[in-house]
C-alpha positions in Angstrom: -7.5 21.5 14.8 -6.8 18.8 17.6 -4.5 16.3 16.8 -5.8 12.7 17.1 -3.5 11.0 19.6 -3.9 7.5 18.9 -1.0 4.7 18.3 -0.9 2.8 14.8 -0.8 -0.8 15.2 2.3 -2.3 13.4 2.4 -5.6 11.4 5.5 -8.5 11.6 7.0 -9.3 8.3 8.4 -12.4 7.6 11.7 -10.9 7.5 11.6 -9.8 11.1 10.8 -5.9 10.2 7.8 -4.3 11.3 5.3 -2.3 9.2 2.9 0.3 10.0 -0.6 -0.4 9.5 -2.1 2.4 8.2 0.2 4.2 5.3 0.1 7.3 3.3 0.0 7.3 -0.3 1.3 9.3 -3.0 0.0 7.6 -5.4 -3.6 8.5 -7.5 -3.8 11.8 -5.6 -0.8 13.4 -6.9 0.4 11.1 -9.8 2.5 13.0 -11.8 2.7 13.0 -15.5 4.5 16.4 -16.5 8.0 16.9 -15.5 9.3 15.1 -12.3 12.0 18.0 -11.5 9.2 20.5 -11.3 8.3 20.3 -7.4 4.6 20.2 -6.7 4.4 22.0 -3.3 1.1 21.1 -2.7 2.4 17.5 -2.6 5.3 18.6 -0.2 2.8 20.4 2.2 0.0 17.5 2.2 2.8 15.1 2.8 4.4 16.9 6.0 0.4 17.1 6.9 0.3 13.9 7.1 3.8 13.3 9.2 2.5 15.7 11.7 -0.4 14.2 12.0 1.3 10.8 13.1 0.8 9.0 9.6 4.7 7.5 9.9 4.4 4.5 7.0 5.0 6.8 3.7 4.3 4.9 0.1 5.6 6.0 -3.1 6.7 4.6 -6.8 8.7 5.4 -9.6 5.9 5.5 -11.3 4.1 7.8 -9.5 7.2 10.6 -10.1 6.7 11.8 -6.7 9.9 10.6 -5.0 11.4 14.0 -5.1 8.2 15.9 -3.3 8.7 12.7 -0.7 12.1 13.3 -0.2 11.5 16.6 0.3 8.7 16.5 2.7 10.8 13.8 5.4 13.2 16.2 4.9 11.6 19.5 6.1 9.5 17.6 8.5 12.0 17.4 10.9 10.8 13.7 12.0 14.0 11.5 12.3 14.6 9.5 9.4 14.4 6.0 11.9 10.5 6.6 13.0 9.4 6.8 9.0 8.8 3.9 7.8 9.4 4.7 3.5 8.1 2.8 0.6 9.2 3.1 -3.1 8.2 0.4 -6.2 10.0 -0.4 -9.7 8.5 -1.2 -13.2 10.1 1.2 -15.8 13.7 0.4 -14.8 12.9 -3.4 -13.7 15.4 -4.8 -15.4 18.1 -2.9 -13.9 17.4 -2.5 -10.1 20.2 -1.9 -8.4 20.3 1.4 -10.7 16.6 1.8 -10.3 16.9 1.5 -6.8 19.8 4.3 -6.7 18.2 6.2 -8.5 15.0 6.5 -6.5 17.4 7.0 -3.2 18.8 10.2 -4.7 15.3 11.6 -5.5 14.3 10.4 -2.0 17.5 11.7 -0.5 17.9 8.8 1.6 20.2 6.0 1.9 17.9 3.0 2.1 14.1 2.6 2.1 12.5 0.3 4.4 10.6 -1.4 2.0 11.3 -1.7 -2.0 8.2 -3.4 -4.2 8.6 -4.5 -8.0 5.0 -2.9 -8.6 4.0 -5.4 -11.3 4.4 -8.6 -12.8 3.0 -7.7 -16.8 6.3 -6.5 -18.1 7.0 -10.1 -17.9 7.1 -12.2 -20.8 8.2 -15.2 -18.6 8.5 -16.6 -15.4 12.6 -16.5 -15.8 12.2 -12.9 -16.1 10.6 -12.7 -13.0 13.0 -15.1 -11.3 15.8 -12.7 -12.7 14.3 -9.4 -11.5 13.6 -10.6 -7.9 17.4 -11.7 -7.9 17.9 -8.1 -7.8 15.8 -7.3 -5.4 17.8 -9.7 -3.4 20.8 -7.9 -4.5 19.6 -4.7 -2.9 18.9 -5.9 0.1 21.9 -8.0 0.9 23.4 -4.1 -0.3 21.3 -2.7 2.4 19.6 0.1 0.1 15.9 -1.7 1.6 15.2 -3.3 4.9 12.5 -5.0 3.2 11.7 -6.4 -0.4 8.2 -7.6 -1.5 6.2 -7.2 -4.8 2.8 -5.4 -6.1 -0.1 -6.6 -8.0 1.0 -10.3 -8.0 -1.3 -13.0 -8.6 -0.6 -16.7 -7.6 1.2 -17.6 -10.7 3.4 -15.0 -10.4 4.3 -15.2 -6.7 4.8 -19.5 -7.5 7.1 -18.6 -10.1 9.1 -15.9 -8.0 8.9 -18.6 -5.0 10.8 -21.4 -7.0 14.2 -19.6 -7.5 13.8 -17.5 -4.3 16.3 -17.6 -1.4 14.5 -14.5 0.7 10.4 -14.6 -0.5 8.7 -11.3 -0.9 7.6 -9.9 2.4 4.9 -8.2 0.9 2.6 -8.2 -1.7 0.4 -4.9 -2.5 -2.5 -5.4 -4.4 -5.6 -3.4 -4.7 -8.6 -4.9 -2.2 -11.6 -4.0 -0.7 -15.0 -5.4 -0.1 -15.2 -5.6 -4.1 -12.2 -6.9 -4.6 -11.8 -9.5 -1.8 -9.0 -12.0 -3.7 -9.9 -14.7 -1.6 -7.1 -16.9 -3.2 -5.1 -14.9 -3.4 -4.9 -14.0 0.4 -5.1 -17.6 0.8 -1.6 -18.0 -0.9 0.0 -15.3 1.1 -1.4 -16.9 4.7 0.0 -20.0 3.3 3.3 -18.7 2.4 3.3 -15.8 5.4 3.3 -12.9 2.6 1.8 -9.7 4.2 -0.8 -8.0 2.1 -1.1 -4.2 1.8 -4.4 -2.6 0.4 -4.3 0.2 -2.3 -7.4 1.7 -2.9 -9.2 0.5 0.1 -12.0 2.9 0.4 -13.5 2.3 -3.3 -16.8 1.0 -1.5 -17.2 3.5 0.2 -16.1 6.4 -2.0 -15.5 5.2 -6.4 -17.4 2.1 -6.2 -20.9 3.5 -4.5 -23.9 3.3 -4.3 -23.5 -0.9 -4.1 -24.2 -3.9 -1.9 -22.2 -2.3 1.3 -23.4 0.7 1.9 -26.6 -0.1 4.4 -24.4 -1.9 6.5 -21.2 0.7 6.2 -24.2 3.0 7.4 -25.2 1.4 10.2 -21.8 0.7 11.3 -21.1 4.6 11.4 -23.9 5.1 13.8 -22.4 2.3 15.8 -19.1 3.7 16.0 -19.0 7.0 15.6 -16.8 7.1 12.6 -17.5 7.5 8.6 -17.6 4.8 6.0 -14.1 5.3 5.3 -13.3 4.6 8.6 -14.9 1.8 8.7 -13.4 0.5 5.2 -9.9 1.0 6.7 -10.4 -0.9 10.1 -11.9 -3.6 7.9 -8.7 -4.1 6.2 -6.7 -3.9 9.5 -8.9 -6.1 11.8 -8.0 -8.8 9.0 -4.4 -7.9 9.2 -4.1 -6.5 5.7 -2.2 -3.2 5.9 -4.4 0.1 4.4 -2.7 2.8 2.4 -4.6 6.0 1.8 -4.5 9.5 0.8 -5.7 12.8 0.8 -5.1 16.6 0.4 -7.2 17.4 3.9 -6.1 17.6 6.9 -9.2 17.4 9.0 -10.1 14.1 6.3 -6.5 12.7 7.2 -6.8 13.2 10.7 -10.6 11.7 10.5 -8.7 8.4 8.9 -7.0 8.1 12.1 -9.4 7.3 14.5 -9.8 4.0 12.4 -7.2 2.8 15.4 -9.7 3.8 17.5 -12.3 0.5 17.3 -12.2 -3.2 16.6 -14.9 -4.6 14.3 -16.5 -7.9 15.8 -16.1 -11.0 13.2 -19.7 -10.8 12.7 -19.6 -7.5 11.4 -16.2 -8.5 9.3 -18.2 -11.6 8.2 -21.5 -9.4 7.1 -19.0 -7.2 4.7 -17.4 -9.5 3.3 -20.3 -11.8 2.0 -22.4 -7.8 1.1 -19.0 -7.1 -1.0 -19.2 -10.6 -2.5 -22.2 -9.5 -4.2 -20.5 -7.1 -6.3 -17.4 -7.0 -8.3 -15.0 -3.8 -8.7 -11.7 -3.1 -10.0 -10.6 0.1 -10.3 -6.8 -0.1 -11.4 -4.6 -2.5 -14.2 -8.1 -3.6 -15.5 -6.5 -4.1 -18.6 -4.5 -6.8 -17.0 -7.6 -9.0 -16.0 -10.9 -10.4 -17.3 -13.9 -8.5 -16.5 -15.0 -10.8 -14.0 -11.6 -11.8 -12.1 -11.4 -11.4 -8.7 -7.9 -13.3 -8.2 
């Protein structure tokens, strides 16, 4: 198969780092929830797919239990460790995580990641809880086991309350969004307070969330440009500087996702998607967190 040659844009953080707009997940795909220290090769393999194929912005969780097939995969890649840009998140060790944090860098074998996300705020019974677990997060970076330090799955409330004790604010927050699930507050707050937004889950119109509202206009758009809906879904998010993560166990479907840095949507068409995604409302992760109708 030809490899796609293309360039992924990159994204400035309010810290002065850079991200790549268009990451690889390790997430849903190959969530683990037997024993971490068995290695799932097919993990590893798909994973070194996607370096080869150019996908340099690599996302993974505690949570997820796939740091050590991460690890693994930068390290038989042979790509040097400065072009990867390497995401890990917290939740079941948030309240100690400079351990946490350790303890993910062994599994990664790495000595820093370039961007380290406390992936939720309900463990929280309060906002001094909060306050105290983003202290850490500062900790770690002043420590230089992260470049960056941002948060997951944060609403308003939650960033306000991170915000008021704060002497570095979260460079990131990664929440799910797509043209369901547009959080138009939300991404209101981060302009406002320059937090970057990375998508999870961005092609659930096209792919979990269909047939809907979208998908005549997603159609038309893949005559127009050559590309499929998922394409489309992922230059969506990046034309309106939101930062995609995505995954998949195909090559030729991981080196499709790349041409999404081959075309520019117009406004127009950005416009027509949003207000046909308005329509409908879709979440397809921590809905036991939210109202049935909440699109914060």
């Amino acid at each position: 198969m030809a490899q796609l040659n293309v360039t992924i844009p990159n994204l400035k953080l309010n810290d002065g780092n850079s991200i790549p707009m268009l990451g690889y997940g390790t997430g849903t795909a190959w969530y683990k929830t037997g024993d971490e220290g068995k290695i799932d090769r097919a993990a590893v393999d798909a994973l070194k797919t996607a370096i080869k194929l150019g996908y340099t912005h690599l996302d993974g969780a505690e949570m997820y239990q796939t740091e050590p097939e991460l690890g693994l995969a930068i390290k038989e890649s042979g790509v040097p460790r400065e072009k990867l840009f390497v995401t890990t998140k917290v939740e079941n060790n948030v309240r100690d995580i400079e351990n946490a944090l350790r303890t993910s860098l062994k599994k990664l074998q790495l000595d820093y990641v370039d961007l380290y996300l406390i992936h939720s705020p309900f463990w929280a019974k309060s906002d001094a809880e909060l306050q105290q677990a983003w202290g850490g997060m500062e900790r770690v970076k002043e420590l230089g086991l992260t470049k960056s330090i941002g948060v997951s799955n944060y609403l308003p409330q939650h960033l306000e309350a991170t915000l008021q004790t704060a002497k570095t604010p979260p460079a990131i927050n990664q929440i799910e969004f797509h043209p369901y699930l547009q959080h138009p507050k939300l991404l209101e707050y981060h302009k406002a307070h320059n937090i970057a937004t990375v998508a999870y889950a961005p092609l659930t119109a096209a792919i979990k969330a269909a047939p809907g509202p979208v998908d005549d206009f997603l159609s038309a758009l893949t005559k127009k440009y050559a590309v499929s809906q998922a394409e489309i879904c992922l230059r969506w998010c990046i034309d309106q500087d939101i930062v995609p993560i995505t995954t998949s166990s195909k090559e030729q479907r991981l080196s499709d996702y790349l041409r999404c840095a081959t075309f520019k949507l117009t406004p127009r068409e950005i416009k027509e998607i949003n207000e046909r995604g308005q329509e409908r409302h879709f979440r397809g992760f921590w809905t036991a967190h939210f109202s049935e109708n909440d699109r914060s």
